[in-house]
N, C-alpha and C positions, 0 to 999 in steps of 0.2 A: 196408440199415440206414437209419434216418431220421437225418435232422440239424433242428436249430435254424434254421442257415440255409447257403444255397449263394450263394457268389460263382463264377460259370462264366466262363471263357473270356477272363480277365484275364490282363493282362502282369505275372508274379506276381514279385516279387522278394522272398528271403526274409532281407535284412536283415544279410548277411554280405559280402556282397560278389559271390557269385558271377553267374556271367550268366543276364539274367531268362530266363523260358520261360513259353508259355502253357500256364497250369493252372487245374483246379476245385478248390474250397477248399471242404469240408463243415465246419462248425461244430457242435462238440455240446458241451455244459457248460461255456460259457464258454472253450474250448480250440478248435485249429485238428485236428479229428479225424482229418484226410485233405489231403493235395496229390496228384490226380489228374490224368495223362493225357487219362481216358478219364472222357467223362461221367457223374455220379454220380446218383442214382436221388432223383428229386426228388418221389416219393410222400410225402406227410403231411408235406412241408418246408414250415414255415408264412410263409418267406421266403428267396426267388429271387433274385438280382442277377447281371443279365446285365453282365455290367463287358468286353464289346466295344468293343477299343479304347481302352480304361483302363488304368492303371496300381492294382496292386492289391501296398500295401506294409504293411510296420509300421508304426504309430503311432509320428508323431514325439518325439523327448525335448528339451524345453528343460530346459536344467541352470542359468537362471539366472532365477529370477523371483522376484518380491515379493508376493507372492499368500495370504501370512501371516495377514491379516484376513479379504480376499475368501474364502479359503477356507471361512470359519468362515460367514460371512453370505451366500455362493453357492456353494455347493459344488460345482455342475455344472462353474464356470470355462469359461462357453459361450465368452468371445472367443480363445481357446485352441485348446479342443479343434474349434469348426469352423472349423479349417485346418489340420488333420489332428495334433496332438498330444493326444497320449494319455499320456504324463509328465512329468510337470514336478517342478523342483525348490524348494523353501522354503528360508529360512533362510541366504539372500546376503548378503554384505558386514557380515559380523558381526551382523546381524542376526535375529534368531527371536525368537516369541511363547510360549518356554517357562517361561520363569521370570520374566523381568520384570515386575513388577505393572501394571496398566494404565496408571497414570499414567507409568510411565517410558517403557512401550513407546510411547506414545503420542509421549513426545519423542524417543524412536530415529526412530522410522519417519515423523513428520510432516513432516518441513522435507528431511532427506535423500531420501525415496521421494517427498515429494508429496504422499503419501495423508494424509487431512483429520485432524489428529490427534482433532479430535471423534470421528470415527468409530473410531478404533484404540480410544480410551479405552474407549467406549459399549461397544465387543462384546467387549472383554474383560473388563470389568464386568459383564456379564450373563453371557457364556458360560465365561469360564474355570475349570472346577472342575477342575483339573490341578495338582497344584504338584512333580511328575518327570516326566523325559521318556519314562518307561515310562505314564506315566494322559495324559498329552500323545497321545501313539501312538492309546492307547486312544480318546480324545475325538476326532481323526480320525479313525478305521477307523468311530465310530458314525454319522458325517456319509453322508448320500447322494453322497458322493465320484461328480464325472465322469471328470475320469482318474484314473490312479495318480499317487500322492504321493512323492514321496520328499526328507528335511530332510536339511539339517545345521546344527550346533549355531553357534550364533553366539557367537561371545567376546564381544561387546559385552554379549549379552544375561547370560552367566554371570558378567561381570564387575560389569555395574552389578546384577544377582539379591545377590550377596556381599559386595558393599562399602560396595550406598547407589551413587545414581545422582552426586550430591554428590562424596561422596571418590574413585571412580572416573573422574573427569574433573578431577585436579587434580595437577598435575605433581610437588609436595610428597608427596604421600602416596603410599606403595608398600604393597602388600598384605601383611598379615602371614604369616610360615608357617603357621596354622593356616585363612587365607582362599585363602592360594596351592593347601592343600590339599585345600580343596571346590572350589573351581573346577576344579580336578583329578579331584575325586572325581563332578560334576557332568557332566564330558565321559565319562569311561568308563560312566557310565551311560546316558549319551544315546547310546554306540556298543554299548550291550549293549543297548539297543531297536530297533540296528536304523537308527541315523543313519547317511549315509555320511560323516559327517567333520566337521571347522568350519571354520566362515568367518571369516574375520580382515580388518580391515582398516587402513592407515597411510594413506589418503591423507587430505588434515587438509584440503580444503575441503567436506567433509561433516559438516553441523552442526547440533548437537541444537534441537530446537522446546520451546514451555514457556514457563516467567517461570524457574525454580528455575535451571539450570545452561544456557540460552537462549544460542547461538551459540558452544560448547565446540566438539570435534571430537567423535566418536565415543568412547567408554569404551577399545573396545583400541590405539585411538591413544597412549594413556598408560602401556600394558604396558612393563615392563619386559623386559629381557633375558632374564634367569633365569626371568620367569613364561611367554615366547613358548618357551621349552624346555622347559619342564616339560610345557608343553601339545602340542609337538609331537613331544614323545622318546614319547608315549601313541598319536598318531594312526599315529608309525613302527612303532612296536612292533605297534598291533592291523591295521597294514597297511588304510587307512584316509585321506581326503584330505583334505588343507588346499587351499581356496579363499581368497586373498587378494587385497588391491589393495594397490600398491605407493603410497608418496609421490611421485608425478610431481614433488614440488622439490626431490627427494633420491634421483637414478636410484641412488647405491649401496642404497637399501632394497630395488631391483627387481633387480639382482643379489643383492643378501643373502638375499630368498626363491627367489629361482630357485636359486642353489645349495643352500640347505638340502636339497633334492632330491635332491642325488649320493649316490651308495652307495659310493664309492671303498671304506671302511673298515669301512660299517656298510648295513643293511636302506636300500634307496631309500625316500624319502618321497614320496608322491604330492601333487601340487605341481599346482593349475590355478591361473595367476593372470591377474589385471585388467591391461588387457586388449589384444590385438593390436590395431592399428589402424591403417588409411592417415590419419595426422592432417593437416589441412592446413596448420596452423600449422608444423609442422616434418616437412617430407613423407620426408626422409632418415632419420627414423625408420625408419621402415616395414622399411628392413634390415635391423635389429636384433634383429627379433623372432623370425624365421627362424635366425638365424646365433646365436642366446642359446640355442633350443632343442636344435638340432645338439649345442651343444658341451657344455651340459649333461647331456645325455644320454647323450652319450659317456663321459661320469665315472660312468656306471651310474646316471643319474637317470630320474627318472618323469614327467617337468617338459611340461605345455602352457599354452598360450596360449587364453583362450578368447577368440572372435573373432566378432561382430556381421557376416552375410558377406552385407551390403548397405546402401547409404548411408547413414551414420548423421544422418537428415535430423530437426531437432529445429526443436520452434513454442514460440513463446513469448504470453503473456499479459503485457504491458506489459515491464515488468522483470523478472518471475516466470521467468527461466531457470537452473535448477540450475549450469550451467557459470562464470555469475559470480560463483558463490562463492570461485573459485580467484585473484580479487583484489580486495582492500582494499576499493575504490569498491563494486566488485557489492556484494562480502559485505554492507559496511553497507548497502547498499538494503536488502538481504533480512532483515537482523537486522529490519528494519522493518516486516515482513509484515505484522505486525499493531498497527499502528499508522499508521493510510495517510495520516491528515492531516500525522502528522510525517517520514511516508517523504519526501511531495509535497512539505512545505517544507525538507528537505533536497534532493532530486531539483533543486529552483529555483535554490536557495543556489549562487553564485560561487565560492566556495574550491574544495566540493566538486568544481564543476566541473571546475576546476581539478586537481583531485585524478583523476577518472576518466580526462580528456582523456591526463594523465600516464601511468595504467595502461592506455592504449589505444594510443596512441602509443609504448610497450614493444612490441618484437616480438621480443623475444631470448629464449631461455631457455625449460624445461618451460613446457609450457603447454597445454592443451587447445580453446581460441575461437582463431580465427584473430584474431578481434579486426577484423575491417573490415566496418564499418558500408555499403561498396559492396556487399558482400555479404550483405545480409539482406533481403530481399523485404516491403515490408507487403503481407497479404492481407487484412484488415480494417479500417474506422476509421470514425466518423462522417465523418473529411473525404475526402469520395470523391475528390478530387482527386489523393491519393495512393496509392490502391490501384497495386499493381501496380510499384512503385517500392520503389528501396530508400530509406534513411536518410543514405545519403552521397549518393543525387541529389537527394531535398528539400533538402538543404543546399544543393547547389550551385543548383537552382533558386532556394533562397529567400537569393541574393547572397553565396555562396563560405563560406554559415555552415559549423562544421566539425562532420563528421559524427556527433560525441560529443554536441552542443548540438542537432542536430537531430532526434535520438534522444529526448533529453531533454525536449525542449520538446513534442512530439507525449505522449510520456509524461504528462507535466505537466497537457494538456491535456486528455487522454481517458484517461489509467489505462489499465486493463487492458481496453478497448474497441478498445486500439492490440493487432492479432495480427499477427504475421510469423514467418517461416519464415529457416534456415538450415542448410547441410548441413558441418559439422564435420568431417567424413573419411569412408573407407571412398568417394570421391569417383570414383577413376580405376580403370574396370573389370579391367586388366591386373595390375592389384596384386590386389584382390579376389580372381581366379583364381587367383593364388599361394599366398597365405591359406590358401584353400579345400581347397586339394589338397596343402597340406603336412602331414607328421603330428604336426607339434610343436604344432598348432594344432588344437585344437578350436572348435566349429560351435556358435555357442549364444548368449549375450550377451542375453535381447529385452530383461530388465527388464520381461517381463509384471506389470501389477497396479499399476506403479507411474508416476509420471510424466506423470498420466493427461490433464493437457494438454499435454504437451511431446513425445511421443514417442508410434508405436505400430507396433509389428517382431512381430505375433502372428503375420503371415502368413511369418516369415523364409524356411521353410525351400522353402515353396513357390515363392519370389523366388529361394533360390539353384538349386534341380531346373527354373527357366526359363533359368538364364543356361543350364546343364550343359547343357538340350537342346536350347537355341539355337546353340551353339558346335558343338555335335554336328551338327547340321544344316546348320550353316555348313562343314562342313570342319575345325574348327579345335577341336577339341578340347581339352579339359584335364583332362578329370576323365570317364569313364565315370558314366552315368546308376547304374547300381549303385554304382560307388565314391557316388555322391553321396547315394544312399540309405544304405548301410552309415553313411557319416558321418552321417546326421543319426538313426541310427536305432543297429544294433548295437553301434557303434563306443564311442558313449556309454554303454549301460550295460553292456558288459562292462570301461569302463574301471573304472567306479565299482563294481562286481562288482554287478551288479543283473539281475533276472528282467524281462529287459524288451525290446524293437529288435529283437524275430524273429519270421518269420512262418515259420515250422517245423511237420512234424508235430508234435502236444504241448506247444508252443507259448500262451504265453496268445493267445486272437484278439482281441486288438489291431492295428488296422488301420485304414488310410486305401486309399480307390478316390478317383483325380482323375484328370481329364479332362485329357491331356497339350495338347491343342487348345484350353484353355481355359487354358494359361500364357502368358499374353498381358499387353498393357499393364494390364488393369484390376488386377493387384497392387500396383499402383506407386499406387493413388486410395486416399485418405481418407477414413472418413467421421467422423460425430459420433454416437454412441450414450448417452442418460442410463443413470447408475447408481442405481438408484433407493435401493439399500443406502446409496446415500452422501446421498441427499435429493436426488437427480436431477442431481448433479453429472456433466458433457458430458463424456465421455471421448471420443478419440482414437478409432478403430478401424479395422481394416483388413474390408472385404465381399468374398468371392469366392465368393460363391454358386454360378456356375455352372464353378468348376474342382473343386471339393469335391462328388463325387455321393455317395459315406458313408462316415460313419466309425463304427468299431466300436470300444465297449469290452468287455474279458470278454464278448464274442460279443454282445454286446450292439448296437444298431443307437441311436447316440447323437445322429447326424447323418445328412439323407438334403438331398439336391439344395442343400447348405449352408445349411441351415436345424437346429437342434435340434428333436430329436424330443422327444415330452413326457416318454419314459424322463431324458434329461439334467439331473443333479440332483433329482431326485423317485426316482429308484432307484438304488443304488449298485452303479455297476458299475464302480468303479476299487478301487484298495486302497491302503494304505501300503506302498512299494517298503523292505524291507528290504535293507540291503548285508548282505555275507559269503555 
């Protein structure tokens, strides 16, 4: 029998968990035709890969990205898919591009995700001819999709679609029963296309972009009680997941989603929320999140954690850090984004000063920055005399100044020419490995697509399959190389009920071969890549060319030696991931 293509003589894991074994993989119609023993007949196969000494798995699933626009204006999604994902998820943190007119979407996704809201505006002014999430569907499946796709419905987006982006961010105003009831009638139809769920979000230092409604929180930030049940007795009932983030200044909202999950009385509700983490700022945290899943679960709940399962090492451009939005001082910097002369003579101003030094010098209570300026590295600046240092030792260099002014003043002076680095949590490996290997926690978190100078986790999953086989190799185990593949791969879409994380006879061939000898230090290097979709705006990106030998979508050969092939976005060979 002839095949498409043959992968021989790989250490084949098929994505469940069970223990690898070296097999041949015949590929024919986009499917995994064959797992063989015994050598398969490689007459008229127009492509051979000898994967000796490879690891030869499914295509990884990121369940959390921001990939909304990029989608629409790249649809390969190459920094992604070459480091071996082949599913990703849309429509995080209340978030989607389904209904919201461009201008709104534009102030959802610019100031929270990063992503330039010119760009949001632009490509959904040109390209959205979609106005339900069944012709939504449709306008992806017609994109040369690189991997598969799969959304869920963002409450932000249905809320501010029904109300006016306006009335939807305004504490006074509550949604009438007959708005309560298309926001209702708006999810069940985004879960009869095929969504797996919605995403919701309370935490209130994510804040809308714009002039019209400019530094509000989020639209479902403002939900009511009665409207967060209406919408989630729908997602119980079609058996179906809420994705939410809690108010980190208000841990009973992080209990109050995690239990909506129990089934004591009624159907469990599937429940992933924002997010596990080893914080540094309050590193006793970190017990919490294990011992919340445990117990909720035990009440017959459906409840995980999803969880970032490697340093969450974040760069900044002067001020420009997403994380000081969660107080006062940051926030107003950033309200400022666009207005730089009046940021800079606020950033200079004494009160302020004043004012930040206060919210720095706070170490108590929720919070997400560690908040110490000894801890944050400049990596760039005109004044070369500080590369390489932090912000608390130019201070003390420059006569015991305090680290909040020395911050400032570098600021002041160079803008956003001042880059430095700091690593927020997920810091202390032993933690990590617990994380990783618990089931209450799911594997996922990168925030692909968005962030695009602050962050970049595309490579995650290949960073966590190097601790698994360093540990393995050490002696010291924690997680089975297949348990670690299962999690980043089956684990996830049979939670979400999806065709997807197996490398089975019958099987879509979806699939990643890496080079287990090539999980080495170079995961851990940065580099800088332009977006040209965005006017060549310098994203973030991770290179590992030579642990990534190929990746396959729909049998399809997308990436070869971690390079994109010119199949990658120019032919479709991913699909829209239907749940159910």
């Amino acid at each position: 029998m002839s095949y498409d293509a043959i992968i021989k003589n790989g250490r084949w894991f098929d994505g469940t968990g069970a223990r690898s074994q070296t097999r041949n993989l015949g590929i024919r119609d986009g499917r995994v035709a064959v797992v063989s023993v015994d050598p398969l007949d490689e007459a008229d196969c127009p492509q051979v890969l000898d994967a000796a000494g490879k690891w030869v798995m499914p295509g990884m699933v990121d369940i959390h990205t921001h990939y909304d626009v990029e989608v629409i204006l790249s649809p390969g999604l190459k920094e992604s898919v070459r480091h071996g994902v082949t599913s990703v998820f849309l429509g995080s943190c209340s978030l989607s591009a389904v209904h919201a007119n461009p201008s709104d979407a534009g102030d959802l996704f610019g100031r929270v995700e990063a992503i330039p809201r010119k760009h949001v505006v632009d490509t959904l002014t040109e390209s959205q001819t979609w106005a339900t999430a069944h012709e939504y569907v449709e306008a992806i499946e017609s994109l040369p999709l690189g991997p598969n796709v799969a959304s869920f419905i963002g409450h932000s987006d249905i809320r501010a679609a029904q109300m006016g982006l306006d009335r939807s961010t305004r504490k006074d105003v509550k949604p009438t029963p007959a708005e309560l009831d298309a926001m209702a009638a708006k999810l069940e139809e985004a879960l009869d296309a095929g969504f797996i769920g919605m995403s919701s979000q309370e935490l209130l230092f994510d804040k809308l972009d714009g002039e019209v409604c400019r530094s509000r929180t989020l639209p479902s930030t403002y939900s009511t009680r009665q409207e967060r049940r209406r919408l989630t007795a729908i997602l119980r009932r079609r058996g179906r997941a809420l994705q939410a983030g809690p108010d980190v200044g208000r841990p009973q909202s992080m209990v109050a989603l995690a239990l909506s999950s129990t089934g004591l009385f009624r159907r469990p509700l599937k429940v992933s929320l924002l997010s596990a983490a080893d914080v540094k700022a309050i590193p006793a945290v970190a017990h919490v999140f294990p011992a919340m899943a445990r117990a909720v679960n035990a009440m017959r709940g459906n409840f995980r954690w999803q969880h970032l399962p490697v340093p969450f090492e974040v760069y900044s451009d002067g001020i420009d850090l997403p994380v000081f939005e969660e107080f006062g001082s940051g926030a107003a910097a950033l309200d400022l984004s666009n207005q730089l002369e009046a940021r800079s003579a606020l950033l200079a101003d004494e009160s302020y000063r004043r004012r930040f030094r206060k919210d720095y010098d706070k170490k108590y209570g929720p919070r997400v920055w560690h908040r110490d300026f000894f801890d944050a590295e400049i990596v760039e600046c005109p004044d070369d005399s500080v590369i390489g240092k932090t912000f608390g030792q130019v201070g003390v260099d420059r006569g015991g100044v305090h680290p909040v002014d020395a911050f400032l003043d570098l600021v002041v002076e160079h803008g956003t020419k001042v880059r430095w680095r700091t690593t927020i949590s997920n810091h202390r490996p032993e933690v990590l490995n617990k994380f990783a290997s618990d089931p209450g926690v799911q594997l996922g978190f990168s925030d692909a697509g968005a962030h695009l100078r602050n962050m970049a986790f595309y490579n995650f999953g290949l960073r966590l399959l190097r601790r698994v086989h360093d540990a393995e190799r050490a002696g010291t185990p924690f997680m089975s190389v297949e348990q670690a593949v299962h999690r980043l791969t089956g684990e996830l879409a049979d939670w979400y009920g999806l065709d997807a994380g197996h490398l089975r006879e019958g099987d879509r061939a979806d699939l990643v071969v890496l080079d287990p000898a090539r999980l080495d230090a170079s995961l851990d290097a940065y580099a800088e890549c332009p977006v040209p979709e965005y006017d060549g705006l310098s994203r973030m990106v991770n290179r590992n060319d030579d642990t990534v030998t190929a990746v396959f979508v729909g049998g399809e050969c997308v990436v070869r030696d971690g390079e994109p092939t010119p199949v990658l976005g120019t032919k479709r060979t991913g699909r829209f991931l239907r749940a159910g």
